[in-house]
KOLBAPA-729173 format. One line per 10 residues: their letters; for each residue x negated, y negated, z of N, C-alpha, C. Coordinates in steps of 0.02 Angstrom, whole numbers, always signed. Layout:
A = X:Y:Z:X:Y:Z:X:Y:Z ~ ...
END
This chain:
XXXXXXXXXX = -151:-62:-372:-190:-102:-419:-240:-146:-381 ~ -293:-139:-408:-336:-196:-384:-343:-288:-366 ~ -375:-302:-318:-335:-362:-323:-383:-407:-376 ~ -349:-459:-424:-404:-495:-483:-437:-516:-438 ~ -505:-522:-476:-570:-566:-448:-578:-618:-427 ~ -526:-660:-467:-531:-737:-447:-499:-731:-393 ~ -447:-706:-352:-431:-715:-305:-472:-699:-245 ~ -538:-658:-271:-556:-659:-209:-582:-720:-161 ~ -588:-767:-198:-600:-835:-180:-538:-864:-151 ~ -493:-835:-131:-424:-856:-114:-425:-891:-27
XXXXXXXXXX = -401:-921:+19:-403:-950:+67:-377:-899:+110 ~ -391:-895:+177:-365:-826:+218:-282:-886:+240 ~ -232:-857:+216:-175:-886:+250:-137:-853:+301 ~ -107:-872:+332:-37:-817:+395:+35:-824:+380 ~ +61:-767:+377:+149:-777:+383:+171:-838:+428 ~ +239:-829:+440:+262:-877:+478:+241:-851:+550 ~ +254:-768:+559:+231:-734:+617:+163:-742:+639 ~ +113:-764:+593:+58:-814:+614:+6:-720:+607 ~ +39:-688:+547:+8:-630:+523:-46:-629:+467 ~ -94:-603:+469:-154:-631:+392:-92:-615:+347
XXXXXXXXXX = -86:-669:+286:-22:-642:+249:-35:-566:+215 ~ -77:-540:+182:-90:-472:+132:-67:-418:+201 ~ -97:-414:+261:-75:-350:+307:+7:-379:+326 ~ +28:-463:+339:+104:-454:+356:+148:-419:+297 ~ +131:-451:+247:+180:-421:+185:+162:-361:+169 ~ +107:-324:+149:+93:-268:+137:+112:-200:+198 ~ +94:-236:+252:+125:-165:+290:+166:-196:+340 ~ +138:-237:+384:+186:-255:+442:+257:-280:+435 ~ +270:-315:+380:+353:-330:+357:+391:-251:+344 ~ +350:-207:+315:+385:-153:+294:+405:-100:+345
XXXXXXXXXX = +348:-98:+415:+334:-82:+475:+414:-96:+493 ~ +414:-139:+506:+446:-197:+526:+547:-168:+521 ~ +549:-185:+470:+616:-187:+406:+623:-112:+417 ~ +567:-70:+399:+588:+4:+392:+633:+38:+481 ~ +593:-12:+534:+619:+41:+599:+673:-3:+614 ~ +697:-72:+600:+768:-108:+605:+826:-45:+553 ~ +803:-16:+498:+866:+17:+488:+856:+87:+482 ~ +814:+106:+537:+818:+196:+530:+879:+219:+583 ~ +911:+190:+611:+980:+229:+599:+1022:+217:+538 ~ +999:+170:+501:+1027:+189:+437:+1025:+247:+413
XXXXXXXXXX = +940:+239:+394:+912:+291:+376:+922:+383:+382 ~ +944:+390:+435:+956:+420:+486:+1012:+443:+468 ~ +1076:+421:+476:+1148:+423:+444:+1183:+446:+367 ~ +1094:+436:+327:+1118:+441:+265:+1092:+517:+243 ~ +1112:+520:+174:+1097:+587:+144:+1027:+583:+120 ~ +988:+631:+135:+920:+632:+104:+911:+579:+84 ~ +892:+541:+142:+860:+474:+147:+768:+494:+152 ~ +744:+425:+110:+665:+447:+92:+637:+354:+113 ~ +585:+383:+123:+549:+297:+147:+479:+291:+63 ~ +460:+247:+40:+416:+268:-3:+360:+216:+4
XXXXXXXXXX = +302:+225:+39:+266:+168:+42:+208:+154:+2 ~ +210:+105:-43:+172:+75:-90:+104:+75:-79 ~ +43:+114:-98:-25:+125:-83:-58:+105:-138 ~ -105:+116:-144:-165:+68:-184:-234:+113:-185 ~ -263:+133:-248:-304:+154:-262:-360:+123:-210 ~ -367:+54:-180:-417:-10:-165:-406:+26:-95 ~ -357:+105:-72:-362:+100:-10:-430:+144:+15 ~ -440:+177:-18:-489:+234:-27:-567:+198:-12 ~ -566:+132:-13:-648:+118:-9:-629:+67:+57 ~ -577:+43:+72:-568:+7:+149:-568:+41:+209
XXXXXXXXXX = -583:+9:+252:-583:+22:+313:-558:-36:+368 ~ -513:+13:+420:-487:-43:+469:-523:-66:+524 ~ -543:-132:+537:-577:-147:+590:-520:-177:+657 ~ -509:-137:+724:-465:-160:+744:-489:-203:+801 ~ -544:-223:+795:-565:-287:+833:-563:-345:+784 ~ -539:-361:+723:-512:-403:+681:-458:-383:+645 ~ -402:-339:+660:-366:-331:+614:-312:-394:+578 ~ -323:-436:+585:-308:-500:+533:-367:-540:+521 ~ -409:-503:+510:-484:-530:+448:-481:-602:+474 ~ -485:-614:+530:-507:-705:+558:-590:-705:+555
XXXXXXXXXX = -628:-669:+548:-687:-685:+527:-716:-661:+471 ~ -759:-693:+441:-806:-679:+363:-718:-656:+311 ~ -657:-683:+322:-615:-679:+265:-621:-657:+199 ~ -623:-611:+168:-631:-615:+109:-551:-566:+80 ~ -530:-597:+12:-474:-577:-12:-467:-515:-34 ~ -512:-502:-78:-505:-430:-90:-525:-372:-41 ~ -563:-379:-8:-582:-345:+49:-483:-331:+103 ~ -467:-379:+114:-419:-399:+144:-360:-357:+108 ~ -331:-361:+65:-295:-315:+7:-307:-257:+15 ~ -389:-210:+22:-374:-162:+37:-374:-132:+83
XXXXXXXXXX = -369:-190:+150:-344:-159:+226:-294:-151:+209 ~ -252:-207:+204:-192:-217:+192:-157:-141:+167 ~ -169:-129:+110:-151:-65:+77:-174:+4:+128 ~ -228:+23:+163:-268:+50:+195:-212:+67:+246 ~ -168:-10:+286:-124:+28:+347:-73:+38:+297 ~ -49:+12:+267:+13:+42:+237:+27:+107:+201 ~ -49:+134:+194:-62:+204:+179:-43:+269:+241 ~ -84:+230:+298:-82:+258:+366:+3:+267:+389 ~ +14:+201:+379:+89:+190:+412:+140:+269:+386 ~ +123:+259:+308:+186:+307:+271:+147:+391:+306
XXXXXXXXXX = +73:+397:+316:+79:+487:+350:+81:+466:+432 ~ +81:+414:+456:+91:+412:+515:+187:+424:+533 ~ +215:+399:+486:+274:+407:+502:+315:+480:+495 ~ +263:+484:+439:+287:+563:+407:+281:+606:+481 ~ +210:+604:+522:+191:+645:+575:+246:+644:+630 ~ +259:+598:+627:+310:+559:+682:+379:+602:+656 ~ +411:+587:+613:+468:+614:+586:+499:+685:+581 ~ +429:+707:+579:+418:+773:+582:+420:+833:+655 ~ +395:+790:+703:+396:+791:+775:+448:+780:+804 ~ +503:+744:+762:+593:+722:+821:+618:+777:+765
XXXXXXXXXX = +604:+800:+714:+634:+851:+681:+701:+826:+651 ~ +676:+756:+620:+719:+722:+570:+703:+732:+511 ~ +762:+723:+456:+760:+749:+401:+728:+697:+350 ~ +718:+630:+362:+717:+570:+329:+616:+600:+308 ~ +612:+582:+217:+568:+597:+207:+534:+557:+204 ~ +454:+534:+224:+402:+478:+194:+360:+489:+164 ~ +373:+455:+101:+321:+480:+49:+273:+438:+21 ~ +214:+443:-13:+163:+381:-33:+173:+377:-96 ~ +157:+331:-145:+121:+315:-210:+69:+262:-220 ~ +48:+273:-282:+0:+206:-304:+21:+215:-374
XXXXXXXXXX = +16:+145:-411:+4:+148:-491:-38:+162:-507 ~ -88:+157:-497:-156:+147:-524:-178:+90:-553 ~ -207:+75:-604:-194:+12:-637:-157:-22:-698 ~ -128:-69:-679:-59:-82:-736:-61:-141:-747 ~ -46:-158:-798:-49:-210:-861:+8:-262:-826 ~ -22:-309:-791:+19:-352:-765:+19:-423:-755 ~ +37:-482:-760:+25:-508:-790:-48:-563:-710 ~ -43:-524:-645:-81:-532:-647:-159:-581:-649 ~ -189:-524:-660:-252:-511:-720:-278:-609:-733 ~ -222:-608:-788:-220:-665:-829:-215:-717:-785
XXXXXXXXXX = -168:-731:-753:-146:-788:-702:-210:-806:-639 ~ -246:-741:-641:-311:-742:-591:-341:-782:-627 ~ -369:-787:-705:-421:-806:-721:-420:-863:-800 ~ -349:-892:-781:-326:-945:-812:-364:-997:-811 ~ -392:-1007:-771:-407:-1089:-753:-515:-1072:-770 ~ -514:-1030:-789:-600:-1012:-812:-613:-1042:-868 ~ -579:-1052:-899:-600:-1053:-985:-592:-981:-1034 ~ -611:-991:-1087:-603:-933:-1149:-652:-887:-1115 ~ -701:-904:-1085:-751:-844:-1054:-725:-800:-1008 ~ -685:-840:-942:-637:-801:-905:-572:-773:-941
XXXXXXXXXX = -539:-778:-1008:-506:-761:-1025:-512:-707:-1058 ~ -567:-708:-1086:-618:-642:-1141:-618:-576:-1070 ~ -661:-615:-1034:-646:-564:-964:-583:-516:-945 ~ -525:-568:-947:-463:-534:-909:-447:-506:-964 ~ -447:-511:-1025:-402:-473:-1095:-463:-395:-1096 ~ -514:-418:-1095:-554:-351:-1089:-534:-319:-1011 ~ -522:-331:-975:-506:-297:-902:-428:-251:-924 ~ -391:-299:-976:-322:-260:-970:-341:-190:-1014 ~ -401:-176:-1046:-388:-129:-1094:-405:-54:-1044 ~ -408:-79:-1003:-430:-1:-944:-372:+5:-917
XXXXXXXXXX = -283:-46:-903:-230:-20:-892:-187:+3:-914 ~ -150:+16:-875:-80:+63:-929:-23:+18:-925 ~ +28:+25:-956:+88:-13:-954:+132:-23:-881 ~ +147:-77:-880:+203:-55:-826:+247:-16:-827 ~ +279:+4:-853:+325:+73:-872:+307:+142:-848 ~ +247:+144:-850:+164:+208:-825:+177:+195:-737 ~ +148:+116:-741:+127:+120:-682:+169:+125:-617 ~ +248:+137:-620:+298:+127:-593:+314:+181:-601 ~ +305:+250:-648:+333:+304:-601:+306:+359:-565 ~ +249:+336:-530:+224:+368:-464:+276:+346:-404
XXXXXXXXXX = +289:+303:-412:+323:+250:-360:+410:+299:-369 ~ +453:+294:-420:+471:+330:-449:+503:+393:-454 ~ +441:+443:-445:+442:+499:-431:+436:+524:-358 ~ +392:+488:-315:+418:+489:-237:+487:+465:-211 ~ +521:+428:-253:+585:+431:-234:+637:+452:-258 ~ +629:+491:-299:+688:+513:-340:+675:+589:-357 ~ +628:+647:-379:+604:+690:-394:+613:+728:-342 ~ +660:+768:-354:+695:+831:-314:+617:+863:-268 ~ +642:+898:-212:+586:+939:-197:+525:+918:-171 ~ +510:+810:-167:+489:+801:-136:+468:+805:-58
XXXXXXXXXX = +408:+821:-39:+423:+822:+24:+352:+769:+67 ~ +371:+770:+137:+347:+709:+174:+272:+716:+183 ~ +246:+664:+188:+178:+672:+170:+149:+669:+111 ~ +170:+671:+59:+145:+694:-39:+113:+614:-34 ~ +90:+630:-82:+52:+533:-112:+45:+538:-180 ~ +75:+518:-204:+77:+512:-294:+53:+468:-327 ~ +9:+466:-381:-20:+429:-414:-44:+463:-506 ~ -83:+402:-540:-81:+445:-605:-153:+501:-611 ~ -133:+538:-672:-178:+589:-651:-247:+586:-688 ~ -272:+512:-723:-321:+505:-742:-394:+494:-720
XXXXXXXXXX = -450:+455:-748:-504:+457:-729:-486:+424:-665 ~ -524:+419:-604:-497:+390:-542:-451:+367:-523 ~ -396:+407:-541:-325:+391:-538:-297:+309:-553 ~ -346:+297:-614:-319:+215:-631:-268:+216:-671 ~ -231:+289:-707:-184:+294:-771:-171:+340:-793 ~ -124:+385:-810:-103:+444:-839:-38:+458:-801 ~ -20:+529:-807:+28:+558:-805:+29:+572:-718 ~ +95:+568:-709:+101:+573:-605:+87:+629:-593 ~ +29:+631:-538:+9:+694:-488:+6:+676:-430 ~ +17:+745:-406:-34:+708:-327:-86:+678:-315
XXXXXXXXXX = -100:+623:-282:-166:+566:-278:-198:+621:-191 ~ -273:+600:-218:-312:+602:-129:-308:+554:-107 ~ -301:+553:-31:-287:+500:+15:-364:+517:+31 ~ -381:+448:+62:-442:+440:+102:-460:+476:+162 ~ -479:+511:+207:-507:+516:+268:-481:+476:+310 ~ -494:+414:+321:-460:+366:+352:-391:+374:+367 ~ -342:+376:+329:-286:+383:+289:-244:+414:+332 ~ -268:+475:+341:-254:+530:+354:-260:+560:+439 ~ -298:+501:+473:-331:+520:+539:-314:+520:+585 ~ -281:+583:+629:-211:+572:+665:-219:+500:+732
XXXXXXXXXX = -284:+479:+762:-295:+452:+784:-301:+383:+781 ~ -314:+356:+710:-306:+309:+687:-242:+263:+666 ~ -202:+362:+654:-130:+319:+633:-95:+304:+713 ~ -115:+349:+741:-75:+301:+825:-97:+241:+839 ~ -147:+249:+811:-196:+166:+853:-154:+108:+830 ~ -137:+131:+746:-117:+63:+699:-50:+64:+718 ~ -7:+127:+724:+77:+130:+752:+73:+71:+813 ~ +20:+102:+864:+32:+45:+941:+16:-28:+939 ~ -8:-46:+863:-18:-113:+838:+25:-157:+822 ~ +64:-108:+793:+119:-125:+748:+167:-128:+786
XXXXXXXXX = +184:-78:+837:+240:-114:+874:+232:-165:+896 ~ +153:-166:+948:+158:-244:+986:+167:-291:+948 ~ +127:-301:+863:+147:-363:+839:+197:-371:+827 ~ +250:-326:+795:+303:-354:+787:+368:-363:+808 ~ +356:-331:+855:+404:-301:+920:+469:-260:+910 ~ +446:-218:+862:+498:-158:+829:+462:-99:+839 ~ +508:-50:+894:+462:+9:+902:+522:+53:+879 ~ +498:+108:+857:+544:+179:+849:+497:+238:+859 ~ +541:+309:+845:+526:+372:+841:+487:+379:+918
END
Protein backbone atom coordinates (compact mmCIF):
# COMPACT_ATOMS: atom_id res chain seq x y z
CA UNK A 1 0.00 0.00 0.00
CA UNK A 2 1.03 3.33 -0.60
CA UNK A 3 2.30 5.50 1.91
CA UNK A 4 -0.69 8.60 2.70
CA UNK A 5 0.39 11.90 1.49
CA UNK A 6 0.37 13.69 4.51
CA UNK A 7 2.97 11.69 5.74
CA UNK A 8 5.14 12.55 3.35
CA UNK A 9 5.87 15.56 5.33
CA UNK A 10 6.79 13.18 8.13
CA UNK A 11 10.39 13.86 10.01
CA UNK A 12 13.25 11.34 8.92
CA UNK A 13 13.51 9.36 12.42
CA UNK A 14 16.08 6.17 13.50
CA UNK A 15 15.41 2.96 15.46
CA UNK A 16 17.09 2.53 18.58
CA UNK A 17 19.87 0.77 16.25
CA UNK A 18 20.22 4.37 15.04
CA UNK A 19 18.45 2.71 11.56
CA UNK A 20 16.20 5.29 9.19
CA UNK A 21 13.09 3.81 10.98
CA UNK A 22 10.85 2.66 7.45
CA UNK A 23 14.26 0.45 6.10
CA UNK A 24 14.88 -0.80 10.11
CA UNK A 25 11.30 -2.03 10.47
CA UNK A 26 10.49 -2.80 6.99
CA UNK A 27 13.42 -4.94 6.12
CA UNK A 28 16.35 -4.85 8.46
CA UNK A 29 14.32 -6.09 11.72
CA UNK A 30 12.94 -8.87 9.50
CA UNK A 31 16.64 -9.43 8.02
CA UNK A 32 17.44 -9.57 11.28
CA UNK A 33 14.69 -11.92 13.30
CA UNK A 34 14.40 -14.13 10.14
CA UNK A 35 18.43 -15.45 10.28
CA UNK A 36 18.29 -15.56 14.50
CA UNK A 37 15.70 -18.47 13.87
CA UNK A 38 16.59 -20.33 10.68
CA UNK A 39 17.60 -23.24 12.48
CA UNK A 40 14.29 -23.09 13.52
CA UNK A 41 13.29 -22.72 10.37
CA UNK A 42 15.34 -25.31 9.24
CA UNK A 43 14.10 -28.05 11.78
CA UNK A 44 10.61 -27.54 10.88
CA UNK A 45 8.19 -29.04 8.32
CA UNK A 46 7.77 -27.04 5.19
CA UNK A 47 8.81 -24.08 6.72
CA UNK A 48 8.15 -20.78 4.37
CA UNK A 49 9.52 -17.15 5.04
CA UNK A 50 6.84 -14.57 3.44
CA UNK A 51 8.09 -11.11 2.90
CA UNK A 52 5.70 -8.25 2.79
CA UNK A 53 6.24 -6.10 -0.61
CA UNK A 54 4.57 -3.13 -1.82
CA UNK A 55 3.29 -2.16 -5.08
CA UNK A 56 5.51 1.55 -4.12
CA UNK A 57 8.44 -1.03 -4.78
CA UNK A 58 8.34 -1.02 -8.48
CA UNK A 59 9.07 2.84 -8.95
CA UNK A 60 12.08 2.93 -6.04
CA UNK A 61 15.35 2.64 -6.26
CA UNK A 62 18.27 1.88 -3.81
CA UNK A 63 20.91 4.40 -3.37
CA UNK A 64 23.72 2.70 -1.46
CA UNK A 65 25.76 5.71 -0.86
CA UNK A 66 22.65 6.82 1.35
CA UNK A 67 20.99 3.84 2.22
CA UNK A 68 19.30 5.47 5.37
CA UNK A 69 18.00 8.57 3.29
CA UNK A 70 20.30 11.12 5.65
CA UNK A 71 20.06 13.49 2.87
CA UNK A 72 17.06 15.41 0.94
CA UNK A 73 14.70 12.84 3.43
CA UNK A 74 11.61 12.46 2.08
CA UNK A 75 8.84 9.89 3.53
CA UNK A 76 7.33 8.45 0.86
CA UNK A 77 10.22 8.15 -1.24
CA UNK A 78 11.78 6.37 1.89
CA UNK A 79 8.75 3.67 2.20
CA UNK A 80 9.48 2.66 -1.08
CA UNK A 81 13.17 1.84 -0.47
CA UNK A 82 12.18 0.51 2.41
CA UNK A 83 9.77 -1.96 0.63
CA UNK A 84 12.33 -2.07 -2.50
CA UNK A 85 15.04 -4.11 -0.03
CA UNK A 86 12.56 -6.07 1.51
CA UNK A 87 11.52 -7.12 -1.94
CA UNK A 88 15.25 -7.90 -2.77
CA UNK A 89 15.82 -9.53 0.62
CA UNK A 90 12.77 -12.28 0.08
CA UNK A 91 14.51 -13.35 -3.90
CA UNK A 92 17.79 -12.79 -2.45
CA UNK A 93 17.14 -15.33 0.12
CA UNK A 94 15.18 -17.49 -2.09
CA UNK A 95 18.70 -17.55 -4.39
CA UNK A 96 20.59 -18.26 -1.37
CA UNK A 97 18.32 -21.13 -0.13
CA UNK A 98 18.31 -22.60 -3.13
CA UNK A 99 22.19 -22.86 -3.43
CA UNK A 100 22.69 -24.83 0.32
CA UNK A 101 19.79 -26.95 -1.17
CA UNK A 102 17.43 -26.20 1.72
CA UNK A 103 13.98 -26.86 1.67
CA UNK A 104 12.70 -23.65 3.59
CA UNK A 105 10.59 -21.66 1.01
CA UNK A 106 10.71 -17.61 0.45
CA UNK A 107 8.01 -16.20 -0.87
CA UNK A 108 6.75 -12.41 -1.70
CA UNK A 109 3.35 -10.60 -1.54
CA UNK A 110 1.77 -7.18 -1.72
CA UNK A 111 -1.94 -6.11 -1.08
CA UNK A 112 -2.23 -3.75 -3.28
CA UNK A 113 -4.37 -1.13 -1.98
CA UNK A 114 -6.60 -1.60 1.11
CA UNK A 115 -9.07 0.23 2.93
CA UNK A 116 -7.26 1.03 6.06
CA UNK A 117 -7.73 3.14 8.37
CA UNK A 118 -4.65 4.73 7.45
CA UNK A 119 -5.73 7.04 4.72
CA UNK A 120 -7.92 8.90 7.25
CA UNK A 121 -5.52 9.28 10.21
CA UNK A 122 -2.97 10.84 7.43
CA UNK A 123 -5.29 13.55 6.69
CA UNK A 124 -7.27 14.23 9.89
CA UNK A 125 -5.87 17.30 10.94
CA UNK A 126 -6.65 19.11 7.12
CA UNK A 127 -10.07 19.99 7.49
CA UNK A 128 -13.37 18.67 5.49
CA UNK A 129 -11.18 19.40 2.30
CA UNK A 130 -8.48 16.91 3.42
CA UNK A 131 -11.17 14.70 4.47
CA UNK A 132 -13.27 14.88 1.07
CA UNK A 133 -9.72 13.89 -0.22
CA UNK A 134 -9.03 10.74 1.93
CA UNK A 135 -12.86 9.35 1.63
CA UNK A 136 -12.46 9.86 -2.22
CA UNK A 137 -8.87 8.10 -2.11
CA UNK A 138 -10.63 5.05 -0.20
CA UNK A 139 -12.98 4.42 -3.18
CA UNK A 140 -9.96 3.00 -5.41
CA UNK A 141 -9.35 0.28 -2.34
CA UNK A 142 -10.42 -2.96 -1.54
CA UNK A 143 -11.28 -4.28 1.84
CA UNK A 144 -8.97 -5.59 4.18
CA UNK A 145 -10.18 -9.03 3.94
CA UNK A 146 -8.95 -8.65 -0.17
CA UNK A 147 -5.99 -7.16 0.79
CA UNK A 148 -4.59 -9.89 3.13
CA UNK A 149 -4.89 -12.81 1.03
CA UNK A 150 -1.94 -12.34 -1.22
CA UNK A 151 -0.04 -12.35 1.98
CA UNK A 152 -2.17 -15.42 2.75
CA UNK A 153 -1.80 -17.36 -0.08
CA UNK A 154 2.12 -17.23 -0.04
CA UNK A 155 1.83 -18.85 3.10
CA UNK A 156 -0.53 -21.26 3.19
CA UNK A 157 -1.47 -22.38 -0.59
CA UNK A 158 -0.12 -25.77 -1.30
CA UNK A 159 2.40 -25.90 -4.21
CA UNK A 160 3.88 -22.71 -3.45
CA UNK A 161 7.19 -22.34 -4.47
CA UNK A 162 10.38 -19.96 -3.68
CA UNK A 163 10.67 -17.01 -5.46
CA UNK A 164 6.58 -16.45 -6.51
CA UNK A 165 5.38 -12.78 -5.52
CA UNK A 166 1.70 -12.53 -5.10
CA UNK A 167 -0.44 -9.77 -5.39
CA UNK A 168 -4.11 -8.77 -6.68
CA UNK A 169 -4.85 -9.27 -10.17
CA UNK A 170 -6.34 -5.89 -11.01
CA UNK A 171 -5.67 -2.62 -12.81
CA UNK A 172 -1.93 -2.13 -11.51
CA UNK A 173 -2.24 -4.62 -9.16
CA UNK A 174 -4.04 -2.11 -6.64
CA UNK A 175 -7.14 -4.91 -6.12
CA UNK A 176 -8.71 -8.02 -7.27
CA UNK A 177 -8.36 -11.53 -7.09
CA UNK A 178 -4.55 -13.15 -6.05
CA UNK A 179 -2.06 -13.69 -8.92
CA UNK A 180 1.23 -13.55 -9.51
CA UNK A 181 2.54 -9.79 -9.20
CA UNK A 182 5.80 -8.43 -11.54
CA UNK A 183 8.64 -7.66 -9.52
CA UNK A 184 10.72 -4.75 -10.68
CA UNK A 185 14.15 -5.16 -12.46
CA UNK A 186 15.75 -3.91 -9.52
CA UNK A 187 14.12 -6.54 -7.47
CA UNK A 188 15.29 -9.16 -9.08
CA UNK A 189 19.14 -8.23 -9.75
CA UNK A 190 21.39 -10.90 -8.72
CA UNK A 191 23.98 -8.24 -7.97
CA UNK A 192 22.11 -5.95 -6.17
CA UNK A 193 20.65 -8.53 -3.97
CA UNK A 194 24.35 -9.42 -2.71
CA UNK A 195 25.21 -5.87 -2.37
CA UNK A 196 22.01 -5.32 0.02
CA UNK A 197 22.62 -9.13 1.76
CA UNK A 198 26.50 -7.66 2.61
CA UNK A 199 24.62 -4.56 4.10
CA UNK A 200 22.54 -6.22 6.04
CA UNK A 201 24.78 -8.34 7.68
CA UNK A 202 27.21 -5.58 8.59
CA UNK A 203 24.36 -3.53 9.99
CA UNK A 204 22.98 -5.81 11.93
CA UNK A 205 25.39 -8.21 12.71
CA UNK A 206 23.34 -11.37 11.80
CA UNK A 207 24.82 -13.29 8.98
CA UNK A 208 23.54 -16.71 7.56
CA UNK A 209 23.34 -19.09 4.50
Amino acid sequence: MALPAASRRSPRRTSADGFELQLGTNMLGHFALTGLLLGNLAAARQARVVSLSSITHKTAHLDFDDLMFERNYRAAPAYGRSKLATTIFGIEFDRRLRAAGSPIVSALAHPGLTRTNLTLRAWEHRGRLGQAIAWLGLLATQPVEQGALPQLHAATEPGVRGGQFFGPSGLWETRGRVTEARLSREAVDPAVGKRLWAAAEELTGVSYL
